[in-house]
C-alpha positions in Angstrom: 38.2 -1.5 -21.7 36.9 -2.2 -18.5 33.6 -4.9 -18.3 31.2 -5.2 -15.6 28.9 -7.9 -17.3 31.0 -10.3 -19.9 28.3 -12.6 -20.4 25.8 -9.9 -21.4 27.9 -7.7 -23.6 31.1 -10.3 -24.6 29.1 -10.0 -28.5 29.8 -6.1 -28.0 33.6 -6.5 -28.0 34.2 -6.4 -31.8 32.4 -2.5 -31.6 34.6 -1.0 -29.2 37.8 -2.2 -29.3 40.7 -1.6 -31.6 43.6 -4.8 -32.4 45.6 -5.3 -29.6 43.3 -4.2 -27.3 42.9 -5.3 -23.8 39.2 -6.4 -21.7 40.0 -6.8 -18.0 37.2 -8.5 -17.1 36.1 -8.1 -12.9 32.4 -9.3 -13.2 29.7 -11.1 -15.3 25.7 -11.7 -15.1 26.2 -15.4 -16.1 28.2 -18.3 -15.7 29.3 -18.3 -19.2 29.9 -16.0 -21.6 29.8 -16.4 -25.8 32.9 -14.8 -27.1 33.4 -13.5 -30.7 36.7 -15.7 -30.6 37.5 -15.1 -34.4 37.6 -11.4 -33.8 39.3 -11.7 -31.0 42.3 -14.3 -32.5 42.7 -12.2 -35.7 42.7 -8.7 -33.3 45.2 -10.3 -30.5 42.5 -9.5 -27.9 43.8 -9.6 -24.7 41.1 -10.5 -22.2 42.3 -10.0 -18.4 40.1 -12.0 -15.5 40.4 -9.9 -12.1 39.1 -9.8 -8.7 39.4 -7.2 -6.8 39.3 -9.4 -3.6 42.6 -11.0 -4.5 44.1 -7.4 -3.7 47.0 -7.5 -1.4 47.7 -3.9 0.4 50.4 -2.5 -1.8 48.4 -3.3 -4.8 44.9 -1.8 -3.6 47.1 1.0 -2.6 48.4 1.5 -6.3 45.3 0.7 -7.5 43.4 3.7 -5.3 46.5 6.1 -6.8 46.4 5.3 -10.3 42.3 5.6 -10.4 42.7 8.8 -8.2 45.2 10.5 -10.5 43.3 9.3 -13.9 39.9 10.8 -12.1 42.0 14.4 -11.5 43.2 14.8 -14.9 39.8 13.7 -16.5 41.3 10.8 -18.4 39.0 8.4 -16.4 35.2 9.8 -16.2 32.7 8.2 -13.2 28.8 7.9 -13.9 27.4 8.8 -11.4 23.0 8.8 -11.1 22.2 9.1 -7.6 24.1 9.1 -4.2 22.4 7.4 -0.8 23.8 6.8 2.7 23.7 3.2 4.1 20.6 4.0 6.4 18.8 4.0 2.8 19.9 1.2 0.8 16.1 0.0 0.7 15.4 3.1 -0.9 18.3 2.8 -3.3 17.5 -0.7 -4.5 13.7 0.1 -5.1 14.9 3.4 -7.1 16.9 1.1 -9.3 14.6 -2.0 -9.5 11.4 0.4 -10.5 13.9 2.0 -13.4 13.3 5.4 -11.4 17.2 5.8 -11.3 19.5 4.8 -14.0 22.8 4.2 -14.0 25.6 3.8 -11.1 24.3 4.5 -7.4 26.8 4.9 -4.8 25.7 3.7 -1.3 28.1 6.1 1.2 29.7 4.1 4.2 30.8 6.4 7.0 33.7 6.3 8.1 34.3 5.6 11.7 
């Protein structure tokens, strides 16, 4: 399981994940999170802290591979709600903020 937000949805884990399973954990909402640490001692949880920032080039290189070739073969689904260029991140935030969009928005960066 992937987790964007650990301190809002940490109470979700025991839900969605089967024993053994693994939380890599790239991002959270608050500065702490309340875990379910009984579930997770009795399940052998394994929770994974990442930053993407830490990346050296060989592993963002792997990294862009293995989420390339999991997107092709549909093992890996993206969400997708609304796509803006750069020139209208404004809009993009406001669309979001007002609840007119929801989900993931993707703000494209040309290339140059």
């Amino acid at each position: 399981m992937i987790e964007l937000d650990i301190a809002a949805n940490a109470r979700l884990l025991p839900g969605v994940l089967r024993p053994k399973g693994k939380v890599v954990i790239y991002g959270t909402g608050g500065a702490e999170a309340a875990l379910p640490a009984y579930f997770c001692l009795v399940n052998s949880i394994n929770l994974q802290f990442f930053l993407v920032y830490e990346l050296d080039n060989r592993e963002r290189s792997e990294a862009v591979t293995a989420i390339t070739t999991m997107l092709e073969s549909n093992w890996l689904m993206h969400n997708v709600a609304a796509t803006f260029p750069l020139e209208r991140i404004v809009e993009a935030h406001e669309a979001v903020e007002s609840g007119r969009i929801v989900g993931n928005v993707v703000l494209q960066i040309a290339q140059p």
